[in-house]
C-alpha positions in Angstrom: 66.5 127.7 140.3 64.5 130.3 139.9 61.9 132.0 142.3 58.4 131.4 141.3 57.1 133.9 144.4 54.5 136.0 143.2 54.5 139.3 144.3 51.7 140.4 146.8 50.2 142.8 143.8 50.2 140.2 141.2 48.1 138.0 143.9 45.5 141.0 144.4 45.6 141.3 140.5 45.2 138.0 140.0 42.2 137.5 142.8 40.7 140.5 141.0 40.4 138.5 137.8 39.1 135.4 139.7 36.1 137.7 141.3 35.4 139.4 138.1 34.9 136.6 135.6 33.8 134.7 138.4 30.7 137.3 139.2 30.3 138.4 135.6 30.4 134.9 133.6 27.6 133.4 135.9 25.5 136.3 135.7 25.9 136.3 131.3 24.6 132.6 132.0 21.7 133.3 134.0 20.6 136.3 131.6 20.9 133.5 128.9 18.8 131.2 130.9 16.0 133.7 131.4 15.9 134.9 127.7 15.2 131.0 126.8 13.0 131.1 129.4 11.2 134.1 128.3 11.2 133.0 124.9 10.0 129.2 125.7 6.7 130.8 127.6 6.2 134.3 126.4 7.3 134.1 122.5 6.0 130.5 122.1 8.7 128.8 121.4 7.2 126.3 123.8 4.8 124.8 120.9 7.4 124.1 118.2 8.7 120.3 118.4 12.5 119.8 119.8 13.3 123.5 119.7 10.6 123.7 123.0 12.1 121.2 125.1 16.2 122.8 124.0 15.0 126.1 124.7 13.8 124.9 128.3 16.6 122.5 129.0 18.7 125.6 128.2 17.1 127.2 130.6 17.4 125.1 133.2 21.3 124.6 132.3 22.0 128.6 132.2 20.2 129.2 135.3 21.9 126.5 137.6 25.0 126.8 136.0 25.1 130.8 136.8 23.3 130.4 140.3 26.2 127.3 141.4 28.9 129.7 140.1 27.7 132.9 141.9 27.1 131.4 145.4 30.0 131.0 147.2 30.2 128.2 149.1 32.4 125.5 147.9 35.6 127.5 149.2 35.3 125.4 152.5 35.7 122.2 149.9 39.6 123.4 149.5 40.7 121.8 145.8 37.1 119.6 145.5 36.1 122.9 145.4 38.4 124.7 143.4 37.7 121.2 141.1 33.6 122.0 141.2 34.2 125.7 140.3 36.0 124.6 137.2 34.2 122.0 135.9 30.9 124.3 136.3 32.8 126.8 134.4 33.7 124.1 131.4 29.6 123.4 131.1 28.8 127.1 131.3 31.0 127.6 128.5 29.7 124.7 127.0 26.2 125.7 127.8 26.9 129.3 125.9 29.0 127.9 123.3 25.8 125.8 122.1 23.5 128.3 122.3 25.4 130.2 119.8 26.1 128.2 117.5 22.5 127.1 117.0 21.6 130.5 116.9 23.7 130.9 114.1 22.7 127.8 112.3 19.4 128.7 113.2 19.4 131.9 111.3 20.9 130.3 108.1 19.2 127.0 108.0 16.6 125.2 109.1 17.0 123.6 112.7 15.4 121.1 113.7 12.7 122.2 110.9 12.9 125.4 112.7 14.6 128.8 111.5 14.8 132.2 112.7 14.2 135.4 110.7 16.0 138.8 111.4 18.2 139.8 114.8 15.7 141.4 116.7 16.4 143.2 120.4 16.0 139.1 121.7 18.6 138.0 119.6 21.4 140.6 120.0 20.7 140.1 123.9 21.7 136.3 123.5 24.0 137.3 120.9 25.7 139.6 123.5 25.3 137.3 126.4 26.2 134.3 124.9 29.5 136.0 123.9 30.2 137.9 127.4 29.5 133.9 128.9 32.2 132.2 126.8 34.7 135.1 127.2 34.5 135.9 130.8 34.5 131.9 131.6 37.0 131.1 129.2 39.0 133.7 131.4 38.1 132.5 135.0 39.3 128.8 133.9 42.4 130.8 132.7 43.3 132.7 136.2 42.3 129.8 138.1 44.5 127.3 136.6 47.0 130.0 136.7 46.6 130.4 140.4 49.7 129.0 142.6 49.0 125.8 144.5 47.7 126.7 148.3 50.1 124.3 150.5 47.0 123.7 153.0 45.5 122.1 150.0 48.2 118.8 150.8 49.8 118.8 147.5 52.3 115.9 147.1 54.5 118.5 145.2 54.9 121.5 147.2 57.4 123.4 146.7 60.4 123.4 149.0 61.9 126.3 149.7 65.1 126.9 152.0 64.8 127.9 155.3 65.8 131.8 156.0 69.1 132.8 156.7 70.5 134.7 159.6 73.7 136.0 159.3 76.7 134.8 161.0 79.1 136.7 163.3 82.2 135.5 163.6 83.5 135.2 167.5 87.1 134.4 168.1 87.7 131.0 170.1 86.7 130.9 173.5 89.7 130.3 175.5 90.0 127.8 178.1 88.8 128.6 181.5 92.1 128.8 184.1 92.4 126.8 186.9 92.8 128.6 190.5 
């Protein structure tokens, strides 16, 4: 059998990982949410039918999405938490995946009865953010379900591993004590 023990640099590696994508993925959603944002109120995208209310939800999704992931405070939840932290991940990528593609169909054909011209400074931005969102959460979902099982969790399957061995000296037998 082999050992599966991960080496006490591959675990600092590893939390590395989980801190970056974790940190950066949340804050690619939350400049996502406040580009919809500043597009629903300040470029008036708040007047044009369905596209309005998409680019608001949008903002509302981005924004809690990226504020859930950033706070830390589900590590007291143990695996519910772990759990939460993933399944926020899934609908941030979901969440950025979306947004991208209707910006792309968006710029090629009419959405919604709505189409966008050209890929001004706006556009790269959520261009940009949108990918940075997908990539880094992508990875965090990676790393995490990558990460060993903690046995405080109480995993039914934890792995058993054999107690440590001392070594054994060898006495001679004791003789019997003599009578006097």
């Amino acid at each position: 059998m082999a050992d599966r023990s991960r080496s006490p640099m591959a675990d600092r590696t590893r939390t590395r990982a989980l801190t970056a994508t974790r940190t950066l993925g949340p804050l690619a959603l939350l400049v996502i949410g406040i580009v919809h944002y500043q597009q629903y109120r300040s470029a008036f995208y708040s007047s044009i039918p369905t596209i309005g209310p998409l680019f608001l939800l949008n903002f509302v999704a981005g924004t809690s999405l990226g504020l859930f992931l950033i706070v830390p405070v589900r590590p007291r939840l143990g695996r519910l938490g772990k759990l939460l932290d993933q399944f926020a991940a899934l609908a941030g990528l979901g969440v950025a995946a979306g947004a991208l593609v209707a910006l792309v169909v968006s710029e090629h054909t009419p959405l919604f009865g709505f189409m966008e011209h050209g890929y001004r400074f706006v556009i790269v931005l959520t261009i940009a953010a949108d990918a940075t969102a997908i990539v880094l959460l992508t990875l965090f979902l990676i790393v995490a379900r990558s990460a060993p099982r903690d046995p405080s969790e109480g995993s039914s399957q934890q792995r058993s591993e054999p107690p440590p061995t001392r070594p054994t000296i060898n006495h001679p037998p004791a003789a019997p004590a003599a009578d006097s």
